[in-house]
N, C-alpha and C positions, 0 to 999 in steps of 0.2 A: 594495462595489465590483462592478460588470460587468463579466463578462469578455466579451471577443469573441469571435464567433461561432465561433473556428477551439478553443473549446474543446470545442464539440459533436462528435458523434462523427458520421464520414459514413457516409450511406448506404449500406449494402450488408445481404447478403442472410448475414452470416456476421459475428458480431461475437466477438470474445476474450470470455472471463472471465475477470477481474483479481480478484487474491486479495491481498489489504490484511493485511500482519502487522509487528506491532511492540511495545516496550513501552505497557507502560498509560502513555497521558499523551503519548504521540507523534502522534498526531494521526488515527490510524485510521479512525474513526468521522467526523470530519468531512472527512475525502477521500471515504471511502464514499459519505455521503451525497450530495456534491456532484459525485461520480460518476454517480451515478442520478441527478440531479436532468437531468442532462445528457445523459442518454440510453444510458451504457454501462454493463455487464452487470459487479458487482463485488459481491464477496462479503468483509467483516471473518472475517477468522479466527483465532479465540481463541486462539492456537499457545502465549502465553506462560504460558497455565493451562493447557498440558497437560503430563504427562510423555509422553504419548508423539509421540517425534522429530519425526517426519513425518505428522502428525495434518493439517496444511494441504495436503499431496495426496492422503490419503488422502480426507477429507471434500468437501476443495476441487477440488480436480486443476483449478488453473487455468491457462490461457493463457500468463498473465503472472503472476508475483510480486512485489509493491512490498513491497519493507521499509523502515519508518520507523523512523528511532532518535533518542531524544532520549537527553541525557543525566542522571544521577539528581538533579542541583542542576535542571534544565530544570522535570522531571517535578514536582519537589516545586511551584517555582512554578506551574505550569499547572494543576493540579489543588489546590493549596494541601492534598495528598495527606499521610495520617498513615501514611507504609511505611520500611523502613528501604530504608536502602542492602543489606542482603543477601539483600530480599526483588526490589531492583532488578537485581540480579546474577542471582538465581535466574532471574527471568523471561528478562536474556539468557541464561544456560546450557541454559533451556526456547526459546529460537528460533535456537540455531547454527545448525541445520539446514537450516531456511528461510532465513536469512542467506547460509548457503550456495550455497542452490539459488536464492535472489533474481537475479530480471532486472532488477530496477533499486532501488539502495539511496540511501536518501536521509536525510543528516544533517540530521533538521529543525530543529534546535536554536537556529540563527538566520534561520530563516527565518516567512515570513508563509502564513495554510491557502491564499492564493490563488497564491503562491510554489511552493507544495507541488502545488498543482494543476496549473499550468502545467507545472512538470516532468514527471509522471504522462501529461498529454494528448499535450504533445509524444512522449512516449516511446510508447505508444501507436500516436498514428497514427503513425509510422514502424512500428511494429510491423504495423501492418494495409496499409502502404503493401506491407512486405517481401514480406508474406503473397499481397496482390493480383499479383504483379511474378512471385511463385514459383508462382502456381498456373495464372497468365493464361497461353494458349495463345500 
């Protein structure tokens, strides 16, 4: 599916860096990609293999935080994934933090990557809209 053109990111001279965390299997990597495909500055970060808390602003210090969450019946199907359920729990008690500190949370659970996108873009540009509006003379 194409999306329209309002998913591309405008022009300006100063773009965010979005930092993508969530369980394995929530869709991470393919909002990243489809991030960059489109022109905005976004980084996956592994938060839910780390023990340590705050490892997505230490390494990342992004703009913006998306957190994706599916849930562990979701994950099993999407990945058709061999983890338990307490290796799915570990990974949330490994991204409270970021969940926390997330500017935009999103249950993707019944949603489509192009569903996931749209929220992401929209959220965004209002973010870069905010940003333009606070800094413009």
């Amino acid at each position: 599916m194409t999306m329209p053109d309002s998913t591309m990111i405008p022009d300006l001279s100063w773009q965010p860096l979005v930092g993508v965390v969530g369980v394995c299997a929530s869709g991470k990597s393919s909002l990243v990609a489809r991030l960059r495909d489109r022109g905005f500055r976004c980084r996956h970060v592994a938060q839910e293999h780390s023990y340590v808390k705050d490892m997505w602003k230490r390494i990342t210090n992004p703009d913006i935080l998306i957190f994706l969450e599916a849930s562990y019946p979701v994950t099993l199907h999407r990945r058709q994934a061999n983890w338990t359920e307490a290796e799915w729990a570990e990974q949330q008690r490994r991204l409270a933090h970021a969940r926390l500190f997330a500017d935009l949370f999103i249950d993707t659970n019944n949603l489509t990557a192009d569903e996931v996108l749209e929220r992401v873009v929209k959220y965004i540009h209002g973010f870069i809209q905010t940003k333009k509006s606070t800094t413009t003379p």
